[in-house]
Every structure is written in structure tokens, then in C-alpha cells.
Residue, then its C-alpha position, 0 to 999 in steps of 0.5 A: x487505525x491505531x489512533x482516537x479521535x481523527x481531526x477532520x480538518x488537517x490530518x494528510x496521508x504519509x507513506x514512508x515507502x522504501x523509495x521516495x517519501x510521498x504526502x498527500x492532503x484532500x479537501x471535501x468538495x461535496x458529500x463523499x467527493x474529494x479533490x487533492x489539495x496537494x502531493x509531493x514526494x522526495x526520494x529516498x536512497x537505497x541505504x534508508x530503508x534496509x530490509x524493513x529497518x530504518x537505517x538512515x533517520x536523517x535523510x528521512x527526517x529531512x525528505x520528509x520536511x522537503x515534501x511537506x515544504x514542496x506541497x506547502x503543507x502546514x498540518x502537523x498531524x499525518x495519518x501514517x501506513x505501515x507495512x512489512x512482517x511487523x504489520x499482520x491483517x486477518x478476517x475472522x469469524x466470531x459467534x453473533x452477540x453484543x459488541x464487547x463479546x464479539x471483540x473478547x472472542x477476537x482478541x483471544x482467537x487472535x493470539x494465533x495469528x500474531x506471529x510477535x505475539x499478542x503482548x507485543x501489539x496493538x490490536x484494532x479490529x472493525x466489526x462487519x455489519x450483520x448478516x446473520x444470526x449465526x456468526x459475524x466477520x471481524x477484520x482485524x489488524x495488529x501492528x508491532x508495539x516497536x514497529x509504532x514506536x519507531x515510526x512515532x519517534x521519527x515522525x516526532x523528529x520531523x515535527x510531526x504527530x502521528x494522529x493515525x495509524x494505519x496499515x498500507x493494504x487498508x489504505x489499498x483497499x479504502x482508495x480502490x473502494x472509494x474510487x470503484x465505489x460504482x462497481x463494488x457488487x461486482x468486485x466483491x465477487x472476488x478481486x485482486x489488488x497487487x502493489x510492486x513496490x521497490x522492495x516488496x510486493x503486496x498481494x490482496x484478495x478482496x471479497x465481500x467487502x473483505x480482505x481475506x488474503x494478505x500476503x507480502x512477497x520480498x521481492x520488488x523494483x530493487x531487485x530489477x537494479x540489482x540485476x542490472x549491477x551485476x550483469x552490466x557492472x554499474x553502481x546502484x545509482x547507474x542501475x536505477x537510472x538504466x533501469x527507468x529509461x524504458x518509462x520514456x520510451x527509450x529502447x532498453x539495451x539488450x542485457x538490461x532488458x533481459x536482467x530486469x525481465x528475469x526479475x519480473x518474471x520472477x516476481x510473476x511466479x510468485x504472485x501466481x504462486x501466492x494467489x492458486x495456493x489461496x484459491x486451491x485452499x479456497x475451492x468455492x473462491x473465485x478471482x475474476x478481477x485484477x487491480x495492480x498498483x505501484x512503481x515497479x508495475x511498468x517493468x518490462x514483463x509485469x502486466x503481461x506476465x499477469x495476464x498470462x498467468x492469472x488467465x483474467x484481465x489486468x488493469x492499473x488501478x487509478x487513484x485519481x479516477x473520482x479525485x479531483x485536482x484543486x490547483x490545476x496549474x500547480x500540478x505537472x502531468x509528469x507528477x500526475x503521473x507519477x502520483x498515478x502509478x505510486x501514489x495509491x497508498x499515500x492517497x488511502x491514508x489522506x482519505x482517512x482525514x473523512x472517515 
């Protein structure tokens, strides 16, 4: 979203996330449909993404190079999302008039907006088509100059170049519009996309094509693990891996279901919190679809407790359901899987090669 000129033929997706490094390339089939060439994914420990902080260069520096090893990727340039309290994405209204006076208005109303301050950001904005004479919707999107730095400077580290920079909501919503592109004048009524990540979970209200609620909540997978450390007494390592059995069917030990549910109930809340704040605010918006998306969605308590609080039905969002596979027999259904429930993200940013 930050960057110039794309080079349609080598650019792949890059998601840093808190808990694995995740790549992903597609390749054009026909017009407008796309198959992946290629995902892979290393994970990262607990200590290498501290609240928002890079605190362990090496190790992903080094999972990086294992992922692009693993997927046989020889691209050196990745389109990157970032995401956190360094990132900030608003829809704003601007008066109708030529481009540059629309991109004026923006910018200094702006200001407002950017918790860091303007002088401190890089500042994109995509203009909406026109459909009035009155006035225009302008998304835009800012990132910390820092937070870009940081992340150019790692990538330079492993070799790479980071010829885009986006932010993760977009890429959230540009894998959800491609793959529900059928179904888009239904949406557009008012839809929610949710990614539980490991230590964060995004909420956005999709309208009209638009953004207009983007909220991250800190609180995520992590703190199911941490639960489960201090009522069970484990290390964090133990907690994880006590934490993941339930995704195999394996019946969770009574104590381990009732630490992680008090963390997805939590997490319930606030969501609900979150989304009747907005449409309280919002009176003549209404939500009537829900998509949810990221590792921690299968926590015991998540889906249901969705369900029960947003009173509208829930499905997981599949970002493969328009995204063919290129090398079949190369790709493991448990990778599928997983690239099903955690690969979104990283998918929104490969998908950025054919803008």
C-alpha cells in the first residue's frame, strides 16, 4: 500500500504474524482467477514478537529463510502487512472535486486521526468511485514511519525487499472480496470480519465496499496458554501443546477447558463490546453477516459464543474457495488446513502481485 510500481511476476505475500512466519505466492490461471503456487510457514516462539515489539531478530530472520526454503520460493521481493497500534486505517468523506483537492482535504483532515502524528506516517489513501456530486469516500490508511523501518530493515536482513507495503485488515478484506466476489451486493449491506490471532484480535465492519470500523482488541490465543499455565502449572511450551489437542479431537482435561473457555468468553465480550458500541453509534447500520478467520478461532467457546452474542450466523471465512492449487500432490491436507484457518492474511498480500 506504501510502495510504487508492483512487479507482477515475483512479488509474494509475507505475514509476520505473533506465532509462525507464513508466505504465500499465486500464479494467474485465466483473467481474475489465481491458483497457489506455494505456502509454508515456520513458527515463531513466544519471546519474538513481545507486545508489538520486535524482540528476537534472529529467529525471524531465520524462519523466514526456512519458510522461503520450504515453499522453494526465489523471489526477493515480498508484499508485507503490518498491523498493531503503529498502523490506523479510516474511511472519510472528502467534497467532490478533482483528485489533488480531494487528496488536500484528506490529508489535512487527517491529522486528527493519526494517533503518532501525521509528520511521523506514511499516508496512502485509495479514492472511492464516484457517486455523487456532493461528496466522495476516501479510505485511507497510515503506518508509523518507524513501524516501516523496522520491518525494512528486517526483511533486508533475510535478503529480501519489501516492494509492498500493506496493512493486514486490507489484505483481510481484499482475500474476502475476491473470494466472495459472487456475493459482494449482499455483503456490502453490512458485514463483519474478525481474525483471532495469537495475541490480537481484528474486528472490521465491511459496508459498501468500505471499512468503516477497524478495531484491534489485545487479547488473543496467547492468553488461552497463559491460562492454562497458571491453573495447570505447565511452561509455556506444555500450555501450548495442551492448549492444540482439542483440534484433534482429543477430549480437553476438565481444568484446561474451563482455563481456555474463560479466555474465549472473554474475548466474546468484547468483540460484542466492540461491534454494539459501533452500531449504537451507527443507528441506520446494520450487521447481518459474520466472517471469522485465524488460529484461535477453534478455541472452545469462540463460534458459539459469537453466535449467541451477535444474534446472526457465523461462518469461517475460506480463502481458498476461488484459489486453486497448482501442485496438488505437493500440498498436505493438514497444511490446507492450516493455511485454511491461518493463512488469510498472508493470501490478501499475494494477491497484491495482480492489482
Amino acid at each position: 500500500m506504501f510502495s510504487g510500481l508492483i512487479n507482477k511476476s515475483s512479488i509474494f505475500g509475507l505475514d509476520i504474524g505473533q506465532s509462525a512466519v507464513k508466505i504465500a505466492s499465486l500464479k494467474e490461471s485465466k483473467k481474475n482467477q489465481f491458483v497457489l503456487k506455494s505456502f509454508s510457514f515456520a513458527p515463531l516462539t513466544e519471546s519474538a514478537i513481545l507486545e508489538e515489539e520486535i524482540n528476537d531478530r534472529a529467529q525471524i530472520v531465520e524462519q523466514i529463510r526456512s519458510s522461503l526454503a520450504e515453499g522453494n520460493i526465489k523471489s526477493k521481493e515480498a508484499c508485507i502487512g503490518l498491523s498493531g497500534s503503529g498502523c490506523v486505517v479510516k474511511t472519510m468523506k472528502s467534497p467532490e472535486g478533482p483528485i489533488d483537492d480531494i487528496e488536500d482535504h484528506v490529508n489535512w483532515e487527517a491529522e486528527q486521526f493519526i494517533p503518532f502524528g501525521i509528520d511521523s506516517a506514511e499516508i496512502s489513501l485509495h479514492i472511492m468511485d464516484k457517486t455523487n456530486d456532493i461528496n466522495r469516500d476516501v479510505i485511507m490508511a497510515a503506518a508509523k514511519n518507524q513501524e516501516i523501518t523496522q520491518y525494512m530493515e528486517l526483511l533486508n536482513s533475510a535478503g529480501l525487499k519489501a516492494k509492498v507495503i500493506d496493512l493486514q485488515v486490507l489484505s483481510l478484506i481484499n482475500i474476502f472480496e475476491y473470494n466472495y466476489s459472487d456475493y459482494l451486493h449482499e455483503y456490502k449491506e453490512g458485514t463483519l470480519l474478525i481474525d483471532f490471532g495469537a495475541q490480537s484480535t481484528k474486528i472490521i465492519v465491511y459496508r459498501n465496499g468500505m471499512p468503516l470500523l477497524v478495531k484491534t482488541l489485545l487479547i488473543g490465543g496467547v492468553n488461552a496458554t497463559e491460562e492454562i499455565q497458571k491453573e495447570v502449572g505447565l511452561d509455556f511450551n506444555q500450555a501450548e501443546d495442551l492448549k492444540k489437542i482439542g483440534v484433534t479431537g482429543t477430549k480437553y482435561p476438565d481444568e484446561v477447558l474451563a482455563a481456555i473457555k474463560k479466555i474465549s468468553d472473554k474475548i466474546v465480550r468484547m468483540v460484542g463490546d466492540a461491534v454494539n458500541f459501533y452500531t449504537n453509534s451507527n443507528s441506520e447500520d446494520r450487521i447481518r453477516h459474520c466472517f471469522i478467520t485465524g488460529g484461535s478461532l477453534r478455541q472452545p467457546g469462540i463460534v458459539e459464543g459469537l453466535i449467541e452474542v451477535l444474534d446472526i450466523s457465523v461462518e469461517t471465512l475460506d480463502p481458498l474457495r476461488k484459489i486453486g492449487l497448482a501442485n496438488k500432490s505437493n500440498i498436505s491436507e493438514g497444511l490446507i488446513e492450516y493455511l485454511t484457518y491461518s493463512g488469510a492474511v498472508c493470501l490478501g498480500l499475494a494477491l497484491r502481485n495482480f492489482d
